[in-house]
mmCIF file of the N, C-alpha and C atoms, coordinates in Angstrom:
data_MODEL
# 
_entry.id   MODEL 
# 
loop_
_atom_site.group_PDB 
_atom_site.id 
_atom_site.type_symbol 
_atom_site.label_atom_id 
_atom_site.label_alt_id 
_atom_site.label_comp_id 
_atom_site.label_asym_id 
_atom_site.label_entity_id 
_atom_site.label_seq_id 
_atom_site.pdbx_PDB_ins_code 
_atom_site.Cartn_x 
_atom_site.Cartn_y 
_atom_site.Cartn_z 
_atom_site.occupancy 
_atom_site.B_iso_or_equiv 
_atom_site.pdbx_formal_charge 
_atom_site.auth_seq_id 
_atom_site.auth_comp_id 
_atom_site.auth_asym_id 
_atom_site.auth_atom_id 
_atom_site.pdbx_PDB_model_num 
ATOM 1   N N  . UNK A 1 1  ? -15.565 2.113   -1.688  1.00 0.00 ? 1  UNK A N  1 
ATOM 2   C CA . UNK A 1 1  ? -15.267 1.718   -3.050  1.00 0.00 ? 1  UNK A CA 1 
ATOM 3   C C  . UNK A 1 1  ? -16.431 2.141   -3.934  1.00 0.00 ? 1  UNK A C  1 
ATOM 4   N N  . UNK A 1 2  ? -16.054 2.837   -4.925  1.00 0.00 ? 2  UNK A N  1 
ATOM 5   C CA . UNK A 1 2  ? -16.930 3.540   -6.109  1.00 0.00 ? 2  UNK A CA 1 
ATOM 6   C C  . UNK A 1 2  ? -17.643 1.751   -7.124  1.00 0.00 ? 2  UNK A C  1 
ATOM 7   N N  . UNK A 1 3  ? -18.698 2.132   -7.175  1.00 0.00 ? 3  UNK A N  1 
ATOM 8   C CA . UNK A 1 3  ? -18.910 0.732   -8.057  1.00 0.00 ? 3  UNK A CA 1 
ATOM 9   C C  . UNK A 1 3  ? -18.573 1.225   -9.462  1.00 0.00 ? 3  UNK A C  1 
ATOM 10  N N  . UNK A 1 4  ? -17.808 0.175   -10.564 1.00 0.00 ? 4  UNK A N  1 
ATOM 11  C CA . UNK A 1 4  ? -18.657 0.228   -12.038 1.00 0.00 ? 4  UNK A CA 1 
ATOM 12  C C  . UNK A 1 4  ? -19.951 0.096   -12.463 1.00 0.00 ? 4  UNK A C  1 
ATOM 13  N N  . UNK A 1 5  ? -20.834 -0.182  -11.702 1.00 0.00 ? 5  UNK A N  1 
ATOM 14  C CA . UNK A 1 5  ? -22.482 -0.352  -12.154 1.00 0.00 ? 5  UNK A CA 1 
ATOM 15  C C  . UNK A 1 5  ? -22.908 0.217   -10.795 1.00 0.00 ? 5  UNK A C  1 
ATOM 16  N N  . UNK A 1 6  ? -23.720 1.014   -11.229 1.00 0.00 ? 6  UNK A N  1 
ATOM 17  C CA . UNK A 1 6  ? -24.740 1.752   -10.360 1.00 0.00 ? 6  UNK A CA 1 
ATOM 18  C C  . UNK A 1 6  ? -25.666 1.266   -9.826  1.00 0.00 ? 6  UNK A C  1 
ATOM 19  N N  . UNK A 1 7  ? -26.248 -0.315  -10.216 1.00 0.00 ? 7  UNK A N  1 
ATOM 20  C CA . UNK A 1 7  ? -27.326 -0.775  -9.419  1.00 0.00 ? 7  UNK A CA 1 
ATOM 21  C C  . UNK A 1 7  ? -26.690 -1.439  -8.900  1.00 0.00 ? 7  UNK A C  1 
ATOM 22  N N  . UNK A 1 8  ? -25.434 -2.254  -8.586  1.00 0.00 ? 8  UNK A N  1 
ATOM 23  C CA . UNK A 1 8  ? -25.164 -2.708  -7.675  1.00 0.00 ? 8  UNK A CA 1 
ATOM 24  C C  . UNK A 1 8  ? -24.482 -2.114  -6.195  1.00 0.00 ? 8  UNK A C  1 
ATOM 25  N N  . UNK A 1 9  ? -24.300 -0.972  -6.832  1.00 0.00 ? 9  UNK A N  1 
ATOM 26  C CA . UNK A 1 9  ? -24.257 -0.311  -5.660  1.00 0.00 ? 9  UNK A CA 1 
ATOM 27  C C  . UNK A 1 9  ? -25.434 0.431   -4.646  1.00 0.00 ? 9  UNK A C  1 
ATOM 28  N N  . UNK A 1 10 ? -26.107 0.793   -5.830  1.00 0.00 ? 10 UNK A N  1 
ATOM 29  C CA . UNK A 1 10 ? -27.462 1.324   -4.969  1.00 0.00 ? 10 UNK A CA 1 
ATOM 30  C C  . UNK A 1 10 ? -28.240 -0.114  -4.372  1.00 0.00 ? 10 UNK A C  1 
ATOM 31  N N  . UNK A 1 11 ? -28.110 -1.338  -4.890  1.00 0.00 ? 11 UNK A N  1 
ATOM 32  C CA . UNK A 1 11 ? -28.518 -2.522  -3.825  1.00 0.00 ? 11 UNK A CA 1 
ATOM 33  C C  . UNK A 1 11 ? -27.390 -2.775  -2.830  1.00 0.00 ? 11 UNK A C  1 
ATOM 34  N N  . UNK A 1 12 ? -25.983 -2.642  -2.904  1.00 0.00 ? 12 UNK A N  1 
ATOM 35  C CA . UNK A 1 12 ? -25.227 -2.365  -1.564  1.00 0.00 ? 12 UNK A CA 1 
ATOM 36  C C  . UNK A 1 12 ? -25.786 -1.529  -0.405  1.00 0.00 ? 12 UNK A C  1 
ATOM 37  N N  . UNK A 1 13 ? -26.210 -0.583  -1.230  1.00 0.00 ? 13 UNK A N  1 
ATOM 38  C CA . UNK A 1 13 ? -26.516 0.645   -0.259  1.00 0.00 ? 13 UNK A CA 1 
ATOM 39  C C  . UNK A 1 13 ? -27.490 0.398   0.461   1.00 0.00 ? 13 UNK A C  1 
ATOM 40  N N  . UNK A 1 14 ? -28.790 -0.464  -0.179  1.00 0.00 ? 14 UNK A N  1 
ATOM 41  C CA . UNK A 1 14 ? -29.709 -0.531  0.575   1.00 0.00 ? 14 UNK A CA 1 
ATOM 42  C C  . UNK A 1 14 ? -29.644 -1.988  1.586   1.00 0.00 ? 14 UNK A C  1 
ATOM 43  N N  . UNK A 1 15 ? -28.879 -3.076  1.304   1.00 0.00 ? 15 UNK A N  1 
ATOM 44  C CA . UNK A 1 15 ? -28.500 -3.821  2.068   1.00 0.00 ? 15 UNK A CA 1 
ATOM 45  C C  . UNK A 1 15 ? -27.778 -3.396  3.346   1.00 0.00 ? 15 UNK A C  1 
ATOM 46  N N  . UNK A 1 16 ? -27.382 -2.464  3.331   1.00 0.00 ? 16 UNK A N  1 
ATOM 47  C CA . UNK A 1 16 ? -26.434 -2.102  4.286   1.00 0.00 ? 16 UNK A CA 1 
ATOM 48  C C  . UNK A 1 16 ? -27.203 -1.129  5.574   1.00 0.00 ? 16 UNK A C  1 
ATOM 49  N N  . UNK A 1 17 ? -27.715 -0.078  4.785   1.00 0.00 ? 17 UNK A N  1 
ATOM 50  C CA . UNK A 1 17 ? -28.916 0.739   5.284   1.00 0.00 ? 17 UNK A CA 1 
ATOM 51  C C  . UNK A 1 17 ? -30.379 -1.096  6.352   1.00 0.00 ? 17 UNK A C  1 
ATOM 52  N N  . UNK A 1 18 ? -30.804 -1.515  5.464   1.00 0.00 ? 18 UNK A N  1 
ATOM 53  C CA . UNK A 1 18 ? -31.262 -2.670  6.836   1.00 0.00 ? 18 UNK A CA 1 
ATOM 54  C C  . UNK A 1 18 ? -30.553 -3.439  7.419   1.00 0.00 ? 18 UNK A C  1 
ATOM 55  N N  . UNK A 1 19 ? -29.178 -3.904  7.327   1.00 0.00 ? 19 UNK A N  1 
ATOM 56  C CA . UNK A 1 19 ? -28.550 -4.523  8.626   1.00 0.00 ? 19 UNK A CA 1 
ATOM 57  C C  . UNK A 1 19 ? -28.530 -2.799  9.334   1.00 0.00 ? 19 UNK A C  1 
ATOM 58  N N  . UNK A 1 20 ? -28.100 -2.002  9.361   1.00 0.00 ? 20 UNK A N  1 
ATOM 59  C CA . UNK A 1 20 ? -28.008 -1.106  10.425  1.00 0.00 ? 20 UNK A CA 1 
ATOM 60  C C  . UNK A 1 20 ? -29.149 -0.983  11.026  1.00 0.00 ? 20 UNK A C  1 
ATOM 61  N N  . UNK A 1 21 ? -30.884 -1.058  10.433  1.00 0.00 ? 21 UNK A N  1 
ATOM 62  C CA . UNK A 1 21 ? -31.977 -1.070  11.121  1.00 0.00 ? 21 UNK A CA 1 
ATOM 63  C C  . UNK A 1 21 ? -31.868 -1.880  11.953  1.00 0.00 ? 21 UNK A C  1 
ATOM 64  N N  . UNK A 1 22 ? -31.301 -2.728  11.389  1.00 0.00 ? 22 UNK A N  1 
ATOM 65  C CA . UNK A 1 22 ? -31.454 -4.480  12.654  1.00 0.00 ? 22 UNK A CA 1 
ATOM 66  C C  . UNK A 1 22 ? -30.764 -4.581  13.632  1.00 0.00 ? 22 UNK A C  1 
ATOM 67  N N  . UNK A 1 23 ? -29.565 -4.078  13.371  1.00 0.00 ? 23 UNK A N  1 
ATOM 68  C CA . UNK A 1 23 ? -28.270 -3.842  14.823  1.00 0.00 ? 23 UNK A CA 1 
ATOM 69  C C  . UNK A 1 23 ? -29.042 -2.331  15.444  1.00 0.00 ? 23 UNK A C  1 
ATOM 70  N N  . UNK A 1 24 ? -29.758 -1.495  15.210  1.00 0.00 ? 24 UNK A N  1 
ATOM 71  C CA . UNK A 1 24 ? -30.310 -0.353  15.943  1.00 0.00 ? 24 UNK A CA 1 
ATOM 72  C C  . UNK A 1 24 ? -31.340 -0.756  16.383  1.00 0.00 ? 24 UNK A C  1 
ATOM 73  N N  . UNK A 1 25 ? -32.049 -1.954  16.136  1.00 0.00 ? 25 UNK A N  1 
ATOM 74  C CA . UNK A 1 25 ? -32.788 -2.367  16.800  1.00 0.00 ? 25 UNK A CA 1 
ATOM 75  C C  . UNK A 1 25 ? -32.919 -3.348  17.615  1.00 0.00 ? 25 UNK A C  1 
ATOM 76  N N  . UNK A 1 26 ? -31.655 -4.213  17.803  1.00 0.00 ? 26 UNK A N  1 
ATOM 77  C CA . UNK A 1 26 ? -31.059 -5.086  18.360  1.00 0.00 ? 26 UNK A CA 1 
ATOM 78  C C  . UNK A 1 26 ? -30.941 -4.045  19.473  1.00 0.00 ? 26 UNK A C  1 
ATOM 79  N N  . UNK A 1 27 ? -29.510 -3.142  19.362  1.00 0.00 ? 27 UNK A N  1 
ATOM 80  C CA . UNK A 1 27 ? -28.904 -2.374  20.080  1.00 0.00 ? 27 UNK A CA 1 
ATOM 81  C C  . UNK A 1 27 ? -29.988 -1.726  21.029  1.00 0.00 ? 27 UNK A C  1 
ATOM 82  N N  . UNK A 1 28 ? -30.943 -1.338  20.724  1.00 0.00 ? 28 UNK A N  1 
ATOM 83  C CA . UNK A 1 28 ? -32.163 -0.229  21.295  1.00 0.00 ? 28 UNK A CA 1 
ATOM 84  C C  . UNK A 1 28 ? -33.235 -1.388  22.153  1.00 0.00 ? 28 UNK A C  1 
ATOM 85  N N  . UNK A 1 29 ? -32.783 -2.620  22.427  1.00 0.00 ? 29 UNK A N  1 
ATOM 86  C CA . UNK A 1 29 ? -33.759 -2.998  22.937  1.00 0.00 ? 29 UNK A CA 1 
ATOM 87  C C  . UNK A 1 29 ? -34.918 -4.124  22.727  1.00 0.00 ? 29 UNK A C  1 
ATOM 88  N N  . UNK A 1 30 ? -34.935 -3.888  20.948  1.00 0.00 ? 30 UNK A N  1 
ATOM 89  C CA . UNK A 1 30 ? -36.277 -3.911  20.203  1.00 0.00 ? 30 UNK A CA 1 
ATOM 90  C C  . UNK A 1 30 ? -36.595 -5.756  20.076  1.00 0.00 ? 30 UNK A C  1 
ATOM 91  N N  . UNK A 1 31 ? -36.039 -6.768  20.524  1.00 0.00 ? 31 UNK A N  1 
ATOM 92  C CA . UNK A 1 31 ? -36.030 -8.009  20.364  1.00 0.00 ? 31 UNK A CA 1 
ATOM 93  C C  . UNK A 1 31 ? -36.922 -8.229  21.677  1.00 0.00 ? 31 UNK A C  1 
ATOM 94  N N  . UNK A 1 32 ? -38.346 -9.054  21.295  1.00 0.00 ? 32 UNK A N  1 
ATOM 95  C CA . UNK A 1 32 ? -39.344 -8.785  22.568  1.00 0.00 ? 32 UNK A CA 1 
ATOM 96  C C  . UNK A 1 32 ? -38.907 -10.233 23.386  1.00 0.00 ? 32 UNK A C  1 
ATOM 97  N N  . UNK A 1 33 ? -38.138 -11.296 22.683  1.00 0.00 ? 33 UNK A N  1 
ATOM 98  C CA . UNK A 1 33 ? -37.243 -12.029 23.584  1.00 0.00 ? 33 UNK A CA 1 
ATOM 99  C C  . UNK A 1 33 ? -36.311 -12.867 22.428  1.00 0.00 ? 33 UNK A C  1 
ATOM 100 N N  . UNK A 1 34 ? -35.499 -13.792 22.978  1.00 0.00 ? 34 UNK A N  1 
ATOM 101 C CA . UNK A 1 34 ? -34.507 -14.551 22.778  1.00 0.00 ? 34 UNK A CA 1 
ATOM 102 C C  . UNK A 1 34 ? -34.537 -15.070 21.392  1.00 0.00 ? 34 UNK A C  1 
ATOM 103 N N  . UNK A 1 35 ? -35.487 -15.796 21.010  1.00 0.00 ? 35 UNK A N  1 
ATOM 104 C CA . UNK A 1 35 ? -35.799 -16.175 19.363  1.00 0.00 ? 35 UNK A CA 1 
ATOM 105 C C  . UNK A 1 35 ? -35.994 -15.262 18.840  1.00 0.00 ? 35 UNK A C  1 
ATOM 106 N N  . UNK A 1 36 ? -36.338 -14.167 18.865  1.00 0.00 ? 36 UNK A N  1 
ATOM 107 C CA . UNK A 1 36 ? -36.903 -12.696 17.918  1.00 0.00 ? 36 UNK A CA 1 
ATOM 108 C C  . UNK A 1 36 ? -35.420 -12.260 18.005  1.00 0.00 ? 36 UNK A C  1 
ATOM 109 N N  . UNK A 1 37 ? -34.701 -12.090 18.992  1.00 0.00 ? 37 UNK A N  1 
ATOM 110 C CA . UNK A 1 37 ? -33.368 -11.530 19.271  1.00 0.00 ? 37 UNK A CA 1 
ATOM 111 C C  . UNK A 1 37 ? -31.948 -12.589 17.743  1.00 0.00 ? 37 UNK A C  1 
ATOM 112 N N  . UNK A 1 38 ? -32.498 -13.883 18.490  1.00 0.00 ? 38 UNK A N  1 
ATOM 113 C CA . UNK A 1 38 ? -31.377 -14.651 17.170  1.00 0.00 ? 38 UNK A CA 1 
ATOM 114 C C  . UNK A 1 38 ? -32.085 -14.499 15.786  1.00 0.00 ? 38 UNK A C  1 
ATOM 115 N N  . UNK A 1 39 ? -33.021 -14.602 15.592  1.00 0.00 ? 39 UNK A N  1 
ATOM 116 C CA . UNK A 1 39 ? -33.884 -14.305 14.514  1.00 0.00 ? 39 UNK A CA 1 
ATOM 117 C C  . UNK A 1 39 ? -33.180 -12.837 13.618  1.00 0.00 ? 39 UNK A C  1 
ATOM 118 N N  . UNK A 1 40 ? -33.035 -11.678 14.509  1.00 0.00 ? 40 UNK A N  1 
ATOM 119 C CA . UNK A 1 40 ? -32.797 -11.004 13.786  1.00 0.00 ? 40 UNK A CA 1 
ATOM 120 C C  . UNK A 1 40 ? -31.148 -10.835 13.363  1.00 0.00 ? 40 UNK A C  1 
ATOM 121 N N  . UNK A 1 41 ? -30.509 -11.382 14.637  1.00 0.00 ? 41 UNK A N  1 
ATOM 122 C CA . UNK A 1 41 ? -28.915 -11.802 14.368  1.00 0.00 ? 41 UNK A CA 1 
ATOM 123 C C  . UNK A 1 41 ? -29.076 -12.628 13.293  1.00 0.00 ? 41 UNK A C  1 
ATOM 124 N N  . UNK A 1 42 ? -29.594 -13.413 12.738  1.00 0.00 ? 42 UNK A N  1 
ATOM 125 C CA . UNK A 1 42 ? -29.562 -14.417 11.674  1.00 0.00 ? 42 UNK A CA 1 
ATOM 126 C C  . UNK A 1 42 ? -29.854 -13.218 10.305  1.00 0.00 ? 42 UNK A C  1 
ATOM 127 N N  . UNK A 1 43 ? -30.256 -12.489 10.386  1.00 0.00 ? 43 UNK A N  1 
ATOM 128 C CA . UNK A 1 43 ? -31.055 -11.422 9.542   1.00 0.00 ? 43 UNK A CA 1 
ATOM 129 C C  . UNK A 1 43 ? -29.941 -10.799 9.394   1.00 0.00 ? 43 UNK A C  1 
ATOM 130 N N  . UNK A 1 44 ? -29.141 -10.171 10.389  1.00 0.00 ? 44 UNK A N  1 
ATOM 131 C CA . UNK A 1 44 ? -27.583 -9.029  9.965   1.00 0.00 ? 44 UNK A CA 1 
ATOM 132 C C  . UNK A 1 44 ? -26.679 -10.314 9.287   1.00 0.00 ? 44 UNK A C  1 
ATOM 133 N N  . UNK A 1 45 ? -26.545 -11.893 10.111  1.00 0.00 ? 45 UNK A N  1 
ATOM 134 C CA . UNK A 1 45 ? -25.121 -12.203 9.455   1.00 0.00 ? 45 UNK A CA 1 
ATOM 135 C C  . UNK A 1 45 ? -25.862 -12.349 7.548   1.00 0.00 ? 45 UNK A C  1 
ATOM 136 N N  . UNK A 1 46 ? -26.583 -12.775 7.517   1.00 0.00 ? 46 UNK A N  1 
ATOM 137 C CA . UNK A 1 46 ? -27.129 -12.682 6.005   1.00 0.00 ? 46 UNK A CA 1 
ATOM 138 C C  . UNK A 1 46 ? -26.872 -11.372 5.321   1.00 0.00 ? 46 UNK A C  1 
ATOM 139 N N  . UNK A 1 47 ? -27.323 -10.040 5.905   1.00 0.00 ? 47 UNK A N  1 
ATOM 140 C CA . UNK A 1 47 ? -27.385 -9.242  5.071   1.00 0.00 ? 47 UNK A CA 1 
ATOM 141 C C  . UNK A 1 47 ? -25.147 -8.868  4.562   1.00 0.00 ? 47 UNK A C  1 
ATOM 142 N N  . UNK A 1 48 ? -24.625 -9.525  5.957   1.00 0.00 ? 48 UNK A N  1 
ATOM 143 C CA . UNK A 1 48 ? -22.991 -9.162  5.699   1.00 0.00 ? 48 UNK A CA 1 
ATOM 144 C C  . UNK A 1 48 ? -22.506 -10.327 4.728   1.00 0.00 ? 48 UNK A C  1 
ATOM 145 N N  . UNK A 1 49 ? -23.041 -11.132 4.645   1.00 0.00 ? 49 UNK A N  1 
ATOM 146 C CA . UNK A 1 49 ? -22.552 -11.875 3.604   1.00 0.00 ? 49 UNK A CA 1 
ATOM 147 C C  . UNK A 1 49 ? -23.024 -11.586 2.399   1.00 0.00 ? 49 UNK A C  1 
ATOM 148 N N  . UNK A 1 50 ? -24.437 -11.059 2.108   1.00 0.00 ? 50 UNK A N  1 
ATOM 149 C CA . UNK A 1 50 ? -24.368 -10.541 0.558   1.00 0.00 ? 50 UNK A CA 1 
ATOM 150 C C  . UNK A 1 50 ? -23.896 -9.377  0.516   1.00 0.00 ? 50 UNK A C  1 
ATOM 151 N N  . UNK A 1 51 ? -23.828 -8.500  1.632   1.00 0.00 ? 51 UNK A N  1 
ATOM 152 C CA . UNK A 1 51 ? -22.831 -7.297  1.233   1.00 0.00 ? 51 UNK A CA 1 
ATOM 153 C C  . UNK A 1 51 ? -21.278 -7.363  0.213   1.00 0.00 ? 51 UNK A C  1 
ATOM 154 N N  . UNK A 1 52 ? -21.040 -8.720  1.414   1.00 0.00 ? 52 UNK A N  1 
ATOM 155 C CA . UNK A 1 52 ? -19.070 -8.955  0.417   1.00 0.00 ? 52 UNK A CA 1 
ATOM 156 C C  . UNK A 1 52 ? -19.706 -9.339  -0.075  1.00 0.00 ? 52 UNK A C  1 
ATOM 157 N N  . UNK A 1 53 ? -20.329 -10.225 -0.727  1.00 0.00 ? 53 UNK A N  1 
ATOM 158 C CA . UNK A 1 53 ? -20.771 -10.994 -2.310  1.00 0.00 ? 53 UNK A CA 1 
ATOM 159 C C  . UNK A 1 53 ? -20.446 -9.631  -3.195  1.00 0.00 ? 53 UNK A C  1 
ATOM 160 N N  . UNK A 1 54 ? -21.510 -9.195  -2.803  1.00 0.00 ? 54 UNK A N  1 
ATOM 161 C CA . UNK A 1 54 ? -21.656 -7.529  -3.621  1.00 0.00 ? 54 UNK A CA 1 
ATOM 162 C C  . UNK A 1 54 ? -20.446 -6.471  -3.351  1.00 0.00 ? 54 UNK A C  1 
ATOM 163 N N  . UNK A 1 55 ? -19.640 -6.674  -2.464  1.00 0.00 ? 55 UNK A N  1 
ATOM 164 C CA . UNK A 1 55 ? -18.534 -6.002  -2.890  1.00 0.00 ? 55 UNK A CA 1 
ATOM 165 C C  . UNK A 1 55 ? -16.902 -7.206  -3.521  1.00 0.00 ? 55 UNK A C  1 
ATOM 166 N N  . UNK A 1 56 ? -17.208 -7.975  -3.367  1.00 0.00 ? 56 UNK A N  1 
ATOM 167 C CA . UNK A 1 56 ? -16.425 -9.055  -4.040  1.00 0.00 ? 56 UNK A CA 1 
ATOM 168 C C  . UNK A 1 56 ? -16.922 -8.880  -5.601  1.00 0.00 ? 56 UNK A C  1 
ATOM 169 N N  . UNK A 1 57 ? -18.060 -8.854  -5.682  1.00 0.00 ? 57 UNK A N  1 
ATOM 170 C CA . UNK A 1 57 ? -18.353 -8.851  -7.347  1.00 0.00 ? 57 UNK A CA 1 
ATOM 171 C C  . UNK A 1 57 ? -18.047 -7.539  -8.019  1.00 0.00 ? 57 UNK A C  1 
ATOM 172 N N  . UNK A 1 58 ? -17.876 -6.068  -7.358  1.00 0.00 ? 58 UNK A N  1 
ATOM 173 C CA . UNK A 1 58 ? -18.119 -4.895  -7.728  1.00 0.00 ? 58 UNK A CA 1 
ATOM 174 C C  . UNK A 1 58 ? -16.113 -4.921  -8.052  1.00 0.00 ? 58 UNK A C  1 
ATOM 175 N N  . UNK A 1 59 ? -14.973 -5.857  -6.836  1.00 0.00 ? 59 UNK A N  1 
ATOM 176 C CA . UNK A 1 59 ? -14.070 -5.671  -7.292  1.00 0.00 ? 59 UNK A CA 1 
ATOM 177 C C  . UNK A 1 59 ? -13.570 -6.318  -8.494  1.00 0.00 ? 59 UNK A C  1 
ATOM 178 N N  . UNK A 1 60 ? -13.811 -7.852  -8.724  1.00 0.00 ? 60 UNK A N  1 
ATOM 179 C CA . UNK A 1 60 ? -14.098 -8.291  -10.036 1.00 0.00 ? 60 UNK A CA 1 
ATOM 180 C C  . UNK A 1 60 ? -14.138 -7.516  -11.029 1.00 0.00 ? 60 UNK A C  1 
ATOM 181 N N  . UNK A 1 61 ? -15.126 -6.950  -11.184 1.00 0.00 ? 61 UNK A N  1 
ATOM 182 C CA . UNK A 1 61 ? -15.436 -5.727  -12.303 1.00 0.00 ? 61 UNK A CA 1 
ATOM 183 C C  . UNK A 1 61 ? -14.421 -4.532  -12.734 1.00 0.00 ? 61 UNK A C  1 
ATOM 184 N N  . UNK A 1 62 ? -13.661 -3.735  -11.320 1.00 0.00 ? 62 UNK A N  1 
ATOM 185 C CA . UNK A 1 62 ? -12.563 -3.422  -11.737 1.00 0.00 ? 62 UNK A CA 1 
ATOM 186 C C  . UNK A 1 62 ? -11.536 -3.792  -12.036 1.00 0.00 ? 62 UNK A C  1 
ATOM 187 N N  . UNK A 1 63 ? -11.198 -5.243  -11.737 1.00 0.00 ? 63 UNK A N  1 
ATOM 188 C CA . UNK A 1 63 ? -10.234 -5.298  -11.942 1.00 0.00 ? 63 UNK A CA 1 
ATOM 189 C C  . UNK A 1 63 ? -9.794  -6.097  -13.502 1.00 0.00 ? 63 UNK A C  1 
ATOM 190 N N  . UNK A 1 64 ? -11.507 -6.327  -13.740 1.00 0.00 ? 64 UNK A N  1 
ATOM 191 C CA . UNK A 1 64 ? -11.251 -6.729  -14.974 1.00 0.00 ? 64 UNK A CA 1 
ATOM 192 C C  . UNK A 1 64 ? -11.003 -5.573  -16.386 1.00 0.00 ? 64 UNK A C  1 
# 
């Protein structure tokens, strides 16, 4: 989805760009144990919930 405002998309973009650091680093190993591991799972479900925020608000906008 194309945004109407350009900074909210370029902060989509970059929200999205670090949950993928965090699941590639999840994925790769990189959690040196169990609390660092939920720690950073706590870190992706956050970044997916302001993602829809930010794409919930970007549809708002068109459709207004």
């Amino acid at each position: 989805m194309s945004s109407p405002d350009p900074y909210l998309e370029l902060i989509r973009v970059k929200v999205r760009e670090y949950m993928h650091e965090c699941a590639d680093h999840l994925a790769g190993g990189g959690a040196k144990d169990f609390e660092e591991y939920k720690f950073i799972c706590g870190k992706v479900e956050a970044l997916a919930l302001v993602e829809r925020e930010i794409l919930d608000l970007t549809q708002k906008l068109v459709d207004e």
